[in-house]
Each structure stands twice: as C-alpha cells, then as structure tokens.
C-alpha positions as CSV (number, residue, x, y, z in Angstrom):
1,X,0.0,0.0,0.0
2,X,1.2,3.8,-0.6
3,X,1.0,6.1,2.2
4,X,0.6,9.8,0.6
5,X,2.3,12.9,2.8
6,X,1.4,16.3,1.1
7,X,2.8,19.7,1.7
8,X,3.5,23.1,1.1
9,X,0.0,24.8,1.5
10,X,0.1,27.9,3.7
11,X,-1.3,31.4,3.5
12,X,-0.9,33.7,-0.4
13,X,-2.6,36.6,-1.5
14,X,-4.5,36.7,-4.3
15,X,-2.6,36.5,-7.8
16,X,0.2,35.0,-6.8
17,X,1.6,31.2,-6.5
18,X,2.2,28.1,-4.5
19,X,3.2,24.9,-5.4
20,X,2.0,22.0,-3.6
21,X,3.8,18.5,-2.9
22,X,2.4,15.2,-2.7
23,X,5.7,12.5,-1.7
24,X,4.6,8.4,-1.9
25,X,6.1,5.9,0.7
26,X,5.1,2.4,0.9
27,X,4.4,0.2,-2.3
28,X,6.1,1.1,-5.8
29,X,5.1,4.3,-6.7
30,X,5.0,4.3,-10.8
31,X,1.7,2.1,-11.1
32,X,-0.4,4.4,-9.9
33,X,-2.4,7.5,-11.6
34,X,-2.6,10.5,-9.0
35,X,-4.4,13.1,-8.6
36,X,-5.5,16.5,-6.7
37,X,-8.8,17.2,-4.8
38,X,-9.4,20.0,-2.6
39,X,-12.7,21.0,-0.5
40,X,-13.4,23.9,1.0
41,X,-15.4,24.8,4.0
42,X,-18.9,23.7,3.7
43,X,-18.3,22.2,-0.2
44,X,-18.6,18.9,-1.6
45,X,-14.9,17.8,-2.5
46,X,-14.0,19.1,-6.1
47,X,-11.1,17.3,-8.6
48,X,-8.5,19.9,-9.6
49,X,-6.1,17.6,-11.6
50,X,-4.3,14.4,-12.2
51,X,-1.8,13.0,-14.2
52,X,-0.8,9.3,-15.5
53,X,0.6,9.3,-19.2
54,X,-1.3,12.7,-19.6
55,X,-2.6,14.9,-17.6
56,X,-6.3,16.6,-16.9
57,X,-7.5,19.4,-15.0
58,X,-10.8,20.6,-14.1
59,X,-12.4,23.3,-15.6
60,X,-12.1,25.9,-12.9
61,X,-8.1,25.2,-13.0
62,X,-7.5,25.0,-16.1
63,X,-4.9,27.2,-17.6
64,X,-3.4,28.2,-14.3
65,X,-3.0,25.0,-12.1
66,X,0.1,22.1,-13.2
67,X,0.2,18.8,-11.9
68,X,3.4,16.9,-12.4
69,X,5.3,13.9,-11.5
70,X,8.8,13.1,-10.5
71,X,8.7,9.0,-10.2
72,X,12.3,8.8,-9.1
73,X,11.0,11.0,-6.6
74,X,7.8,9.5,-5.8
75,X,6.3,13.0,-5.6
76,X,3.6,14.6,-7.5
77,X,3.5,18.3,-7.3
78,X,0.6,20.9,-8.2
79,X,1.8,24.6,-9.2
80,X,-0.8,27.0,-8.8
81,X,-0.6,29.9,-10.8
82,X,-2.7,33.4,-10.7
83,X,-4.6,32.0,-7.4
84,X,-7.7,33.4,-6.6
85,X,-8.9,33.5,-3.1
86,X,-11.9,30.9,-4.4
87,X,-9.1,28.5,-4.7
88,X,-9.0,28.8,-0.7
89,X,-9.3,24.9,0.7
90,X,-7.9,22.2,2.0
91,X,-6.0,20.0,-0.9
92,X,-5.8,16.7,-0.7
93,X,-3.5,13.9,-3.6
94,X,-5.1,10.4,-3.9
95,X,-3.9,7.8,-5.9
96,X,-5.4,4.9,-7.8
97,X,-4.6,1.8,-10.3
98,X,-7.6,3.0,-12.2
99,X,-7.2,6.2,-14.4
100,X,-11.1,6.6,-14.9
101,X,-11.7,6.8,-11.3
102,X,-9.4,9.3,-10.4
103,X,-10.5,11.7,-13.2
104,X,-13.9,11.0,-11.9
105,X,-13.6,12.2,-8.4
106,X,-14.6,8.6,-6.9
107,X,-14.3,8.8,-2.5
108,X,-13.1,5.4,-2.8
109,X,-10.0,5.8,-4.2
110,X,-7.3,3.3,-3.3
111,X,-4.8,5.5,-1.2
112,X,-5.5,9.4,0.3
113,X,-3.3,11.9,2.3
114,X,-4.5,13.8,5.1
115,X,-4.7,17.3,3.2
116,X,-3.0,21.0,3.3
117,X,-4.3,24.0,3.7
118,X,-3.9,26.9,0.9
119,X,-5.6,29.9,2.1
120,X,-5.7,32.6,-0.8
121,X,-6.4,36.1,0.8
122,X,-8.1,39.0,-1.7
C-alpha cells in the first residue's frame, strides 16, 4: 500500500503562487495515476487535476493550475498559478490503479493523504 504525505499549503494573496507537494512511501510508486482534490469549508470535494501518461485538470483550474510527477522522486506536485482566493481549501492527492476513477472524483479511491491548507487572501 502507498502512504501519501502532502505539503507546502500555507497562506498567499490573491494573484500569486504556490506549489503544492504530494511524496509516496510504501508500495512502488509508478503504477499508480494521481491526482489533486481540494474541499473547501462547507463544499462537496472538487477534482483539480491528475496526471498518469497525460494529464487533466478541471475546468475551474485549467490554464493556471500544473500537476506533475517526478517518479524517481515519488512525488507529485501541483503549481498554482494566478490564485484566486476561491481556490481557498484544503487540498488533498489520492492515488489509484484506475485512471477513470481518479478523473472521476470517486471517495473510494485506493490511497488518500491527510490534506494541506492553501488559504488565498483577496
């Protein structure tokens, strides 16, 4: 089993960047397709991104957000870009043997970490 440890969330004004990293322990790393979630206070949990062979991003990230992978690593990372303060939320990575669930948001997705925080002030 993976074990998923994310980081760097923390406190940005609005317009400017963070970039969030997700770092795998556990079983080998390069199976599975990962992905970024986040939920914000009072909000159903929302897919931003994930990445496999290819990548894909939800609408409301698209052209600002980047999800990458570094398997020698075993970290994915998510730049955000041009952050707005609706981006404010507590992100979570998951991972998953199954490309089609990950893109689809499923809750029972094999592996999850325990979130960070991005707080985006206006």
């Amino acid at each position: 089993q993976v074990q998923l440890v994310e980081s760097g969330g923390g406190v940005v004004q609005a317009g400017g960047s963070l970039r969030l990293s997700c770092a795998a322990s556990g079983r080998t790393f390069i199976p599975y397709n990962m992905g970024w979630f986040r939920q914000a206070p009072g909000k159903e949990r929302e897919f931003v991104a994930a990445i496999s062979y290819t990548t894909y991003y939800g609408d409301s990230v698209k052209g600002r957000f980047t999800i990458s992978r570094d398997n020698a690593k075993n970290t994915v990372y998510l730049q955000m870009n041009s952050l707005k303060p609706e981006d404010t939320a507590v992100y979570y990575c998951a991972a998953d043997p199954i490309w089609n669930k990950v893109v689809a948001g499923y809750r029972n997705l094999e592996v999850w970490g325990q979130g960070t925080l991005v707080t985006v002030s206006s």
